[in-house]
C-alpha positions as CSV (number, residue, x, y, z in Angstrom):
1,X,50.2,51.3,24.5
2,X,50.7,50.4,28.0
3,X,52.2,53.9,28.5
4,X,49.5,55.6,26.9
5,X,46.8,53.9,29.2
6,X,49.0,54.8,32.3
7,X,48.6,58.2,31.2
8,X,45.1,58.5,30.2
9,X,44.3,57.1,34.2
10,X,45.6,59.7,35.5
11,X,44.5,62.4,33.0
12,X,40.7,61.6,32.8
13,X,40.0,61.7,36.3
14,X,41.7,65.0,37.0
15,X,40.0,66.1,33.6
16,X,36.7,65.0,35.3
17,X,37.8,66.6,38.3
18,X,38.2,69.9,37.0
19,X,35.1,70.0,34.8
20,X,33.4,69.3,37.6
21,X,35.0,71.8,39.8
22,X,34.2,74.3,37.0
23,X,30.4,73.3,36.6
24,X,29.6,73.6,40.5
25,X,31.4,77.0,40.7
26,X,29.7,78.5,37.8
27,X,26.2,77.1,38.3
28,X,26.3,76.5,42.6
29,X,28.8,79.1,44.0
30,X,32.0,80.9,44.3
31,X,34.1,82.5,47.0
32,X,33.6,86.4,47.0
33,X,36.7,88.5,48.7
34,X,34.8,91.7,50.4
35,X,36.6,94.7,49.2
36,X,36.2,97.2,51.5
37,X,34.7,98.9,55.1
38,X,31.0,99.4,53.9
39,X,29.7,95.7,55.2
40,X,31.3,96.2,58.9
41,X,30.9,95.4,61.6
42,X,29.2,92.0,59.8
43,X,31.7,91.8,57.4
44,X,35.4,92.6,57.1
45,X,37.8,94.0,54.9
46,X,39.5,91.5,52.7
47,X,37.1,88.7,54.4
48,X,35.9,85.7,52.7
49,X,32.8,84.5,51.9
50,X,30.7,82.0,50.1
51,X,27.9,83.2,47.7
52,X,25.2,80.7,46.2
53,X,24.2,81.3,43.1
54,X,20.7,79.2,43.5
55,X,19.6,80.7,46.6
56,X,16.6,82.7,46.6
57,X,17.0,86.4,47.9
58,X,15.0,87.5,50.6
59,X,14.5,90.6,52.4
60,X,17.7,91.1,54.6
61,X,19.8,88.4,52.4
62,X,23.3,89.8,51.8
63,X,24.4,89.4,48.6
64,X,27.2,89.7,45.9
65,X,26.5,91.3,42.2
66,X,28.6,92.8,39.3
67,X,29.0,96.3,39.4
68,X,30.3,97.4,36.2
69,X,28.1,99.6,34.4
70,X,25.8,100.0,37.7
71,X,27.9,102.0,39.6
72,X,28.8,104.9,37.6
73,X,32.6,105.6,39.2
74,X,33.5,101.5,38.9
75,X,35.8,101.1,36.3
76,X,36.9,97.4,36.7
77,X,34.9,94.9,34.6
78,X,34.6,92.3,36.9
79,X,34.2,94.4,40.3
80,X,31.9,93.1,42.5
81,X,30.0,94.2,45.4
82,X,28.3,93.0,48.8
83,X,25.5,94.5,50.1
84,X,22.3,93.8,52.3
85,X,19.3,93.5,50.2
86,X,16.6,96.3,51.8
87,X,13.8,96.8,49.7
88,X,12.5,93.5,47.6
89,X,10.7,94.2,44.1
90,X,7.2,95.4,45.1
91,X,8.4,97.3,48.6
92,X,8.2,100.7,49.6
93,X,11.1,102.0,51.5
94,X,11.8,105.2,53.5
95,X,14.6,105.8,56.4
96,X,13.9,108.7,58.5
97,X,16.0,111.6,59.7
98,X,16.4,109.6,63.3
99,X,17.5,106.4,61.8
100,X,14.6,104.5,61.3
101,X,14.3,102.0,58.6
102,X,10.6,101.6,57.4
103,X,9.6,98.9,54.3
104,X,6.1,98.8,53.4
105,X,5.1,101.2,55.9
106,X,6.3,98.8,59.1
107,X,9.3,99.4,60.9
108,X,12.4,97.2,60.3
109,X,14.7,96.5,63.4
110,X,17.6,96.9,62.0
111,X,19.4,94.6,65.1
112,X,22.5,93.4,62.7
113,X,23.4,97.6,63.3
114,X,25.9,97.8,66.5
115,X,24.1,101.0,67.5
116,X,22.3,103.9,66.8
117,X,24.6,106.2,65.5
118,X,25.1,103.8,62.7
119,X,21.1,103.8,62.0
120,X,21.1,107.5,61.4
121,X,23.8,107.5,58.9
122,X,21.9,105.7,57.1
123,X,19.5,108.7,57.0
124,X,21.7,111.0,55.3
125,X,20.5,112.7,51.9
126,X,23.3,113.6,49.6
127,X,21.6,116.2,48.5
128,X,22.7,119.3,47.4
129,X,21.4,120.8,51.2
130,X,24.0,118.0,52.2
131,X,21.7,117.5,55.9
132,X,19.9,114.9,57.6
133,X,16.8,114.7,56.5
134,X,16.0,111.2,55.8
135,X,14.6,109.8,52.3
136,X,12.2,107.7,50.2
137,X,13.0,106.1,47.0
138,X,11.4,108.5,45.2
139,X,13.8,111.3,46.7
140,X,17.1,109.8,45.9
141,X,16.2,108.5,42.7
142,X,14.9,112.4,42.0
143,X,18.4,113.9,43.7
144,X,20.8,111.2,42.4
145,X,19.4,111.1,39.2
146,X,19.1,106.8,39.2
147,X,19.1,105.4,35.8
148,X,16.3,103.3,36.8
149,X,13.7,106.5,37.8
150,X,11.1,105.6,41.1
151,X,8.2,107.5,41.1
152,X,6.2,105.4,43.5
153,X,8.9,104.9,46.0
154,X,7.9,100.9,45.2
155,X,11.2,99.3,44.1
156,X,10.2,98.0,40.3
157,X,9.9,94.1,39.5
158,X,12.9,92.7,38.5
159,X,14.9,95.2,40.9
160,X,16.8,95.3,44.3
161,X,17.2,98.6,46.5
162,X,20.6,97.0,48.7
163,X,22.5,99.2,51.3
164,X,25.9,98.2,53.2
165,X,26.0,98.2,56.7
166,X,28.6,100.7,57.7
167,X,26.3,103.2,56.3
168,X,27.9,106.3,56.6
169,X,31.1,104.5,53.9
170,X,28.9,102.7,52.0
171,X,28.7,103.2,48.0
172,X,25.5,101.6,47.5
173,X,21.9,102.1,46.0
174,X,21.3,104.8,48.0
175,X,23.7,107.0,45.1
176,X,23.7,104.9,42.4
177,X,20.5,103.4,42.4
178,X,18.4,99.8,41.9
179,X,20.2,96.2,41.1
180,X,18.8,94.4,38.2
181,X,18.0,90.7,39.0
182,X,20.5,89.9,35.9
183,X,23.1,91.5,37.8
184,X,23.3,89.6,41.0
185,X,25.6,86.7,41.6
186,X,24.6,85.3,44.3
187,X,23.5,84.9,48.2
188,X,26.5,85.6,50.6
189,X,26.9,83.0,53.6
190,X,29.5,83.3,56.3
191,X,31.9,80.4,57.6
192,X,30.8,78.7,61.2
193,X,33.8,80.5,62.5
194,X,33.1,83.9,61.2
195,X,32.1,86.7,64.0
196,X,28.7,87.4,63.6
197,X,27.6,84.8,61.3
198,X,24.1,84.8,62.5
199,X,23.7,88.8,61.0
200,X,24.8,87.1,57.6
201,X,23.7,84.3,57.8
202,X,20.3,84.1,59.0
203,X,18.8,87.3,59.9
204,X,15.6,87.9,58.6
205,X,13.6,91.1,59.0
């Protein structure tokens, strides 16, 4: 008996311990491994991050959702990917052939871009005329044939239009299309030490 007790004080605390390290990963957060170029220079390959799964997204949040069955060539069940959340459910959002970002009509600085060749990468429509025209939602949902169709170039309710920052290696909505809300994980946040924390972290547009 005395054994048995010995036993049981060590086995329900670590019992506790891991039910409880199970609850706060699946309902608080988990550690996200970025897999990948398309986030630099904010973001590195094979870096780690944190992402919240009770944070609220916001215009400019970077975030990390499940993949499968959104992006068309992903094959792996449980791939996910990190993006910067661009257009919000409601917005408009164009990018023009010089690099300029424009939500709802107002220009966005994009300041977490290193420069301006970057910014106009971001313009490129992979089209079948394969130039540098720039694009609204409408246009690359009508050229990439989205599942989720735009006809209003308004982002749907319920729906994210996300872009990575290296824009001219990212795979992101801009092909593929729109994130459902049941679909994102959660809000990424860098560590203090991380190099440029503050374009992950905080920036807002």
């Amino acid at each position: 008996m005395k054994t048995f007790k010995t036993i049981m004080s060590w086995v329900v605390p670590i019992a506790i311990g891991l039910l409880l390290a199970f609850l706060i990963r699946q309902f608080w957060f988990t550690m996200v491994k970025v897999d990948g170029t398309s986030m630099q220079p904010n973001l590195q390959n094979n870096e780690r991050v944190v992402a919240f799964k009770t944070s609220k997204i916001k215009a400019g949040s970077v975030v990390v959702f499940d993949a499968y069955n959104l992006d068309p060539d992903q094959t792996v069940k449980n791939a996910v990917y990190v993006k910067r959340v661009i257009g919000m459910p409601g917005d408009s959002v164009r990018y023009t052939s010089s690099g300029q970002l424009y939500v709802n009509n107002k220009l966005v600085k994009q300041t977490y871009l290193k420069n301006q060749s970057q910014q106009t990468t971001g313009s490129f429509m992979p089209n079948s005329h394969s130039k540098v025209t720039g694009w609204t939602l409408d246009s690359l949902s009508h050229d990439q044939g989205w599942k989720k169709s735009v006809t209003t170039n308004k982002v749907p309710k319920g729906y994210y239009f996300v872009m990575g920052d290296h824009r001219s290696v990212s795979n992101d909505s801009r092909y593929w299309g729109l994130v459902p809300q049941s679909k994102m994980i959660g809000v990424v946040k860098a560590w203090p030490w991380q190099n440029r924390k503050q374009y992950i972290n905080s920036f807002q547009p």
